[in-house]
N, CA, C and O atoms as a GROMACS GRO file, in nm:
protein
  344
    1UNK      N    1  -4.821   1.465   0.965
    1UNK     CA    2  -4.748   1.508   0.848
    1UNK      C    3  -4.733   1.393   0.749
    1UNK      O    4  -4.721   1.424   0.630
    2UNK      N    5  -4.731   1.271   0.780
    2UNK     CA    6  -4.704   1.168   0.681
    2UNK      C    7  -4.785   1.133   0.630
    2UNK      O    8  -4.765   1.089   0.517
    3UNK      N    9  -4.964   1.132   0.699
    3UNK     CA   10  -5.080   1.142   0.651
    3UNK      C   11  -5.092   1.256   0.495
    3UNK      O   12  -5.127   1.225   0.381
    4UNK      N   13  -5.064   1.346   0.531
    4UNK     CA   14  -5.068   1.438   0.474
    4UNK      C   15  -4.975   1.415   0.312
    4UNK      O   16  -5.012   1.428   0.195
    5UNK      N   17  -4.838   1.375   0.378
    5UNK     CA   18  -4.763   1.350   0.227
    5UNK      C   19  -4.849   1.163   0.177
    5UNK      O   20  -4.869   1.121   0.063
    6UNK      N   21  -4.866   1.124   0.251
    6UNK     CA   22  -4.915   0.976   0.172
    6UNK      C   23  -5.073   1.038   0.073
    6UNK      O   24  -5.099   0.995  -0.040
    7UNK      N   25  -5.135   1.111   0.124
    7UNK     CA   26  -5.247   1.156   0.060
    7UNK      C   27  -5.232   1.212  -0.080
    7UNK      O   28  -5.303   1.191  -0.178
    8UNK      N   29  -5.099   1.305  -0.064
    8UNK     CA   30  -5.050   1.350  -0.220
    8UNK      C   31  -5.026   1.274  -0.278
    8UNK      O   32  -5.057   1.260  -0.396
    9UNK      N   33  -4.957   1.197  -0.206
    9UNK     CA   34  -4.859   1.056  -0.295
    9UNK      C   35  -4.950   1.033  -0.365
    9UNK      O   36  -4.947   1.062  -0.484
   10UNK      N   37  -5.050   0.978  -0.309
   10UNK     CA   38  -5.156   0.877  -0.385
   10UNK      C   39  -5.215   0.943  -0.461
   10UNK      O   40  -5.203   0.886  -0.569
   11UNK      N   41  -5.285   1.048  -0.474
   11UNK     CA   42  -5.312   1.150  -0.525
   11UNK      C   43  -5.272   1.186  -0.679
   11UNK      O   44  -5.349   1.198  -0.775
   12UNK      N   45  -5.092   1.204  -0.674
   12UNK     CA   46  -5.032   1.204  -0.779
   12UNK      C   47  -5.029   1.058  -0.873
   12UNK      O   48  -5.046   1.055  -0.995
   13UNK      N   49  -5.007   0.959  -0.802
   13UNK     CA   50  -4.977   0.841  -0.874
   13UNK      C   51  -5.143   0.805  -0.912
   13UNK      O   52  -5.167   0.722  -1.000
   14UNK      N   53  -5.213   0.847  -0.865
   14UNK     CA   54  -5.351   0.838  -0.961
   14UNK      C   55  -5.344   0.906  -1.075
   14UNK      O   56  -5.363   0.817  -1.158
   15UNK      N   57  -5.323   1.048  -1.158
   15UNK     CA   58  -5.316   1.152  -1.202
   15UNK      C   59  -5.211   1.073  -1.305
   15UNK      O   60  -5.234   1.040  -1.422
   16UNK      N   61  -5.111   1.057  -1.242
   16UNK     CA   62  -5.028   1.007  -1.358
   16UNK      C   63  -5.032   0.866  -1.434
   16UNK      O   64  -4.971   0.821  -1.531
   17UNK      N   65  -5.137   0.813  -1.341
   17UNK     CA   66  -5.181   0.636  -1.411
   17UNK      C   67  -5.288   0.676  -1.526
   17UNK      O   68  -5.315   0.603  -1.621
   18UNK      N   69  -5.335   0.785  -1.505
   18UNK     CA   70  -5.430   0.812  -1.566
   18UNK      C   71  -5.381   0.911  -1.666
   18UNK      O   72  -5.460   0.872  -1.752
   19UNK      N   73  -5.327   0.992  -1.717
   19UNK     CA   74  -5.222   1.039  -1.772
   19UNK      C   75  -5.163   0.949  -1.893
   19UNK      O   76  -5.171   0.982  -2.011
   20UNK      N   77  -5.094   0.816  -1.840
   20UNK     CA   78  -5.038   0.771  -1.892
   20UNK      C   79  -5.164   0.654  -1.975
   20UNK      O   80  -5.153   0.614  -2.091
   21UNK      N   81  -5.272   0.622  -1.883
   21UNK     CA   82  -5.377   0.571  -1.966
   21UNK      C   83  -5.458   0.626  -2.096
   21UNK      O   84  -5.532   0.565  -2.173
   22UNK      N   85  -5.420   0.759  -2.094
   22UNK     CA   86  -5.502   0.844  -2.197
   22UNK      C   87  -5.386   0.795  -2.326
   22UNK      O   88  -5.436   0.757  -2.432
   23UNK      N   89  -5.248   0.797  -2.314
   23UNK     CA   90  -5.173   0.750  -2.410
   23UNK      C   91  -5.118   0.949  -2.404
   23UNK      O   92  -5.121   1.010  -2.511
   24UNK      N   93  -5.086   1.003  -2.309
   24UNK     CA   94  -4.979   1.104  -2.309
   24UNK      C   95  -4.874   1.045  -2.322
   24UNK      O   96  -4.844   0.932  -2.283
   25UNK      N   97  -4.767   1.175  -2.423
   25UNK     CA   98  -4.624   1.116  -2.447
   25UNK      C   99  -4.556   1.122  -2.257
   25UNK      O  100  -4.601   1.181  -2.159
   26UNK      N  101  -4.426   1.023  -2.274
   26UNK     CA  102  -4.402   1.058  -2.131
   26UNK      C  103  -4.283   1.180  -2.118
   26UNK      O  104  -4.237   1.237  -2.020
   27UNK      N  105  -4.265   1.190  -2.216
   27UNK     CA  106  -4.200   1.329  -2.199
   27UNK      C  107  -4.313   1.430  -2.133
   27UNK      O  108  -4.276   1.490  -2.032
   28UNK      N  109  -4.407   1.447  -2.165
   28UNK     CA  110  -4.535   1.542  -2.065
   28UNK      C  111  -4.539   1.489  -1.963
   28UNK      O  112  -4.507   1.570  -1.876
   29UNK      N  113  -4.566   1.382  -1.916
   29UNK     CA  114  -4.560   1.308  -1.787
   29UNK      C  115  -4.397   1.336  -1.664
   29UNK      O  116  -4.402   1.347  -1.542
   30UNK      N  117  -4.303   1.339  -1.730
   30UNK     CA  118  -4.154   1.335  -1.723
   30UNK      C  119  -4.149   1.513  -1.666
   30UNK      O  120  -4.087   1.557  -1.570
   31UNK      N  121  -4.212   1.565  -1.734
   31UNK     CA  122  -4.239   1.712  -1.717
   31UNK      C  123  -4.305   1.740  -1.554
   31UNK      O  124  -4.262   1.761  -1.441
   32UNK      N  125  -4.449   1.721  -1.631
   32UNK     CA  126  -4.527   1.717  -1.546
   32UNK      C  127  -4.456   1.719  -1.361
   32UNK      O  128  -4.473   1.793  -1.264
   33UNK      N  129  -4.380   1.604  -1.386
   33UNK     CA  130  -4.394   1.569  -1.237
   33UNK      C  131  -4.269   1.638  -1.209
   33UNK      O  132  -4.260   1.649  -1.087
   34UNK      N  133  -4.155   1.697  -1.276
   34UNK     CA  134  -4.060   1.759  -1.215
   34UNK      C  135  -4.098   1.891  -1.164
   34UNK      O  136  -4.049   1.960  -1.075
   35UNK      N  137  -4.210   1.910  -1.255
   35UNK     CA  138  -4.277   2.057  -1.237
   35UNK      C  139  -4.354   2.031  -1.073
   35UNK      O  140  -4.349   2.120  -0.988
   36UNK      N  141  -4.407   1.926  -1.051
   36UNK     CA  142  -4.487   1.938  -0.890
   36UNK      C  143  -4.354   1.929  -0.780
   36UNK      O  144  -4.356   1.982  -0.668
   37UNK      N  145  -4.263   1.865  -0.824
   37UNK     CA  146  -4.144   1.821  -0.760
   37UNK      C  147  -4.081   1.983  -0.713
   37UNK      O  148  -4.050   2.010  -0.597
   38UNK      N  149  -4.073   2.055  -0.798
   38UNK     CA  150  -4.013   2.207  -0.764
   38UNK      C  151  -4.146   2.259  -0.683
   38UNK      O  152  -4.134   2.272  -0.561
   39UNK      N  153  -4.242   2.282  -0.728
   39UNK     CA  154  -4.365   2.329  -0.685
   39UNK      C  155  -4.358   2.308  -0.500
   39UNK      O  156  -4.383   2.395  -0.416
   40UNK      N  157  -4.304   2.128  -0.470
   40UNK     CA  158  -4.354   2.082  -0.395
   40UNK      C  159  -4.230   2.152  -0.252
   40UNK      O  160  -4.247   2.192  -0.137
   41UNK      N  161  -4.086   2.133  -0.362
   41UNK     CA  162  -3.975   2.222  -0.261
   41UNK      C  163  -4.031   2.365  -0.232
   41UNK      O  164  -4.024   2.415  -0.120
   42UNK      N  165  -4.086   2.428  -0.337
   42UNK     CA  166  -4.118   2.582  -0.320
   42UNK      C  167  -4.178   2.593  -0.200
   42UNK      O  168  -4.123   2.671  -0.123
   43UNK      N  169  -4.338   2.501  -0.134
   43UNK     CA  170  -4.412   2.504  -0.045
   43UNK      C  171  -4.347   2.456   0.055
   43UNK      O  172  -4.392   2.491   0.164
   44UNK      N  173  -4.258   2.389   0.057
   44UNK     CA  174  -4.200   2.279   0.193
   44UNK      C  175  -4.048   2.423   0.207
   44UNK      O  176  -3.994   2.396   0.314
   45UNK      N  177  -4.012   2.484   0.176
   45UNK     CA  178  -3.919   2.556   0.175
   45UNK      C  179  -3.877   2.625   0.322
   45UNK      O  180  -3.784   2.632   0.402
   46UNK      N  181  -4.009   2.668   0.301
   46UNK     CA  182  -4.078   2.797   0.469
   46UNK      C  183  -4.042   2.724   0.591
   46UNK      O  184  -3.983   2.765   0.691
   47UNK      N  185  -4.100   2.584   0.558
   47UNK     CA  186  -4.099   2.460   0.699
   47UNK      C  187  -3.944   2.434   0.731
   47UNK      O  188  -3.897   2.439   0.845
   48UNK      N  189  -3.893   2.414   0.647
   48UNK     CA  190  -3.793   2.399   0.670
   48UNK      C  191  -3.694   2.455   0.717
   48UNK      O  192  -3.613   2.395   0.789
   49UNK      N  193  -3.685   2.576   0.686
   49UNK     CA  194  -3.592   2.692   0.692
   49UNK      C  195  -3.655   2.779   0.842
   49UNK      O  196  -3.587   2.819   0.937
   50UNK      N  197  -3.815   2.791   0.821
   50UNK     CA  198  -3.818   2.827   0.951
   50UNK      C  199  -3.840   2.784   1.114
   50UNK      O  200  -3.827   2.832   1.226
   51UNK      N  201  -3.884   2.653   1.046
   51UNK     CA  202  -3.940   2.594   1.206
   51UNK      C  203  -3.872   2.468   1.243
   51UNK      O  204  -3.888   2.402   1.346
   52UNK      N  205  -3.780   2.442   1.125
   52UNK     CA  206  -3.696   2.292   1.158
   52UNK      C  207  -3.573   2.377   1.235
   52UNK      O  208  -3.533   2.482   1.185
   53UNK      N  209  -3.504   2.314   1.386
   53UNK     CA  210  -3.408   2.402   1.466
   53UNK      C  211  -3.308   2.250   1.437
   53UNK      O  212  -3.358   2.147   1.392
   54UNK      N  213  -3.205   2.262   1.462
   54UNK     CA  214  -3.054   2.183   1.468
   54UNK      C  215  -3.097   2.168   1.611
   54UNK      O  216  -3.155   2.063   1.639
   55UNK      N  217  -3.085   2.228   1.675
   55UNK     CA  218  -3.077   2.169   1.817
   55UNK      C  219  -3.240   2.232   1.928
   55UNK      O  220  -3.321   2.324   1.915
   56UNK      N  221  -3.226   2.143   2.010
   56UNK     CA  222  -3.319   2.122   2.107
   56UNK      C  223  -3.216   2.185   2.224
   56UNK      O  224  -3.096   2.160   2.235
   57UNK      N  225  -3.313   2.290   2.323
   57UNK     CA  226  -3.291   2.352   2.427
   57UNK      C  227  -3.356   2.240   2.532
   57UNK      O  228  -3.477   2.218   2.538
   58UNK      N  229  -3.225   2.155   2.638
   58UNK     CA  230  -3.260   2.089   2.738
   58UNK      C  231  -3.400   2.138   2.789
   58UNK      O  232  -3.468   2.042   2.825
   59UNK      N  233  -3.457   2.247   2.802
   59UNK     CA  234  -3.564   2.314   2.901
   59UNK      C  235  -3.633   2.230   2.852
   59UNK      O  236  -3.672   2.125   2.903
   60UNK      N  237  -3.662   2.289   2.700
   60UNK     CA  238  -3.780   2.243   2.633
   60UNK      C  239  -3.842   2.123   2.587
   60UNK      O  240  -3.957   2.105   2.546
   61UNK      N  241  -3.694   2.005   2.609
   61UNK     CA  242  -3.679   1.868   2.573
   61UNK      C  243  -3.746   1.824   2.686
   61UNK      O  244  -3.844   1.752   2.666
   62UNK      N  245  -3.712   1.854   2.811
   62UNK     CA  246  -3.835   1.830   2.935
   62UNK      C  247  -3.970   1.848   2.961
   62UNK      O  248  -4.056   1.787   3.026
   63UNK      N  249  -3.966   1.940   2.899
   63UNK     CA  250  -4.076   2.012   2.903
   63UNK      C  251  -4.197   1.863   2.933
   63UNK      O  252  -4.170   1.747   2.902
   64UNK      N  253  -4.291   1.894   2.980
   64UNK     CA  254  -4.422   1.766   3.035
   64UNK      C  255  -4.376   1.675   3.023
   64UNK      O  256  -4.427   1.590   2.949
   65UNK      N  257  -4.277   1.657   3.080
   65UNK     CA  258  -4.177   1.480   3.115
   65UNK      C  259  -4.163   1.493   3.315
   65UNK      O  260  -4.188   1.586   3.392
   66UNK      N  261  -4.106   1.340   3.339
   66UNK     CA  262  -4.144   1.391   3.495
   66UNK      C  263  -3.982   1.363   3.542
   66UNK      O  264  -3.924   1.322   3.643
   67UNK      N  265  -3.949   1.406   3.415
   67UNK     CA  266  -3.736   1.392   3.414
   67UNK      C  267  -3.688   1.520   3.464
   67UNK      O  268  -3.757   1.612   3.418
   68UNK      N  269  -3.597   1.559   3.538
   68UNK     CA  270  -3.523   1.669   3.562
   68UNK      C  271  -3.369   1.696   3.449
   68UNK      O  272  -3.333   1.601   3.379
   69UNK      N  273  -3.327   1.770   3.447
   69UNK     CA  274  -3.199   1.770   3.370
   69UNK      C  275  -3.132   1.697   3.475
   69UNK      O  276  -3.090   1.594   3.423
   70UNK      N  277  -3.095   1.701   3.630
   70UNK     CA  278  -2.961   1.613   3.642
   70UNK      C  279  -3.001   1.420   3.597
   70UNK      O  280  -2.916   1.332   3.608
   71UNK      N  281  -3.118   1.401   3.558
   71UNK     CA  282  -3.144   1.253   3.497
   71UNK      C  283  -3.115   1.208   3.407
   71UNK      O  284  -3.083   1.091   3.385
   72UNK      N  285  -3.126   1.330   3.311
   72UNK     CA  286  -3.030   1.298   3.184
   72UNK      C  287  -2.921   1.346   3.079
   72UNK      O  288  -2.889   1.326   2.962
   73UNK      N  289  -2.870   1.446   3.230
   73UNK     CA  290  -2.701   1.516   3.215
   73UNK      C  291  -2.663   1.334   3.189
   73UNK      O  292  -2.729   1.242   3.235
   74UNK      N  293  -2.517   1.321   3.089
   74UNK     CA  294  -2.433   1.229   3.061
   74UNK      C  295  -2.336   1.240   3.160
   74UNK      O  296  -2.273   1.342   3.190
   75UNK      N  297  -2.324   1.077   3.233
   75UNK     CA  298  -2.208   1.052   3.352
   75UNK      C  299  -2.127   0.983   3.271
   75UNK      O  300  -2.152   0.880   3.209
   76UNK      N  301  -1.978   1.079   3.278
   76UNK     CA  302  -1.873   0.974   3.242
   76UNK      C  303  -1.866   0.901   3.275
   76UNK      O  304  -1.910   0.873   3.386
   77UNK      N  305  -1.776   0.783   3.163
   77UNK     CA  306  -1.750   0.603   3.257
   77UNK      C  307  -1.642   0.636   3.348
   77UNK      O  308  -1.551   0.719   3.353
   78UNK      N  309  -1.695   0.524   3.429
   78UNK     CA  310  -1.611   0.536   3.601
   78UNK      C  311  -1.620   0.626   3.676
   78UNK      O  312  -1.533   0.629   3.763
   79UNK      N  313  -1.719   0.732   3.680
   79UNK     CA  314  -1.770   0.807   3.781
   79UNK      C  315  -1.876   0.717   3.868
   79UNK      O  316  -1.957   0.628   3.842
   80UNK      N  317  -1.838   0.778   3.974
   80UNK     CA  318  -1.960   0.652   4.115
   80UNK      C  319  -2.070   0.746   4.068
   80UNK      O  320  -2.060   0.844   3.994
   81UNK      N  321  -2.210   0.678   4.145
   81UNK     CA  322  -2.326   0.738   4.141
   81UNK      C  323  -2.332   0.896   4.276
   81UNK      O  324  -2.316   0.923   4.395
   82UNK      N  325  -2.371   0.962   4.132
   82UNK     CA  326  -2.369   1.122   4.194
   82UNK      C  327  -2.274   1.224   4.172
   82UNK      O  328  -2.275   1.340   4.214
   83UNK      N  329  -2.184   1.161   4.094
   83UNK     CA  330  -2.061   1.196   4.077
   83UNK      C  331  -2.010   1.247   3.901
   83UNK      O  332  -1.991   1.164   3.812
   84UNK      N  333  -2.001   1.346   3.888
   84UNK     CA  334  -1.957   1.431   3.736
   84UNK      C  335  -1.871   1.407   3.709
   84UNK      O  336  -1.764   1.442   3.761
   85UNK      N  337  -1.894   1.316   3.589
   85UNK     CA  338  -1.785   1.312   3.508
   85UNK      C  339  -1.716   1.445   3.420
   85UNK      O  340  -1.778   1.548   3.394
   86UNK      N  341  -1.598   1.420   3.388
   86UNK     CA  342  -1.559   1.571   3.321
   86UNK      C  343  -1.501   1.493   3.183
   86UNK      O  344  -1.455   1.559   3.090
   0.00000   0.00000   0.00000
């Protein structure tokens, strides 16, 4: 994914060096880029809203690890080893 946004990046800041080399006012330029800026929330919108979760289900946080949940259930301080903290 960062591949992906560094590629635009660069992408854009070419476009607008060049833009600004032709001798465009920067009010068009100023434009321009608020206009990709909305464009860019419009497309990133979906990702966000649908596949970014707040929380992680222990199962799935294991998932192809060679950890069990009681390895990295949290032991209160001053519980001995083996022993649940509350």
């Amino acid at each position: 994914m960062a591949g992906f946004y560094k590629g635009l990046q660069s992408a854009g800041a070419a476009v607008w060096w060049r833009l600004d080399g032709v001798g465009r006012p920067y009010n068009t330029i100023f434009t321009a880029t608020w206009g990709l800026l909305a464009g860019g929330l419009v497309v990133a919108a979906p990702v966000v809203f649908l596949f970014i979760k707040d929380t992680t289900p222990i199962e799935a946080d294991l998932r192809d690890t060679d950890e069990t949940q009681v390895d990295v259930e949290p032991v209160a301080e001053g519980a001995g080893k083996g022993e649940k903290g509350v």
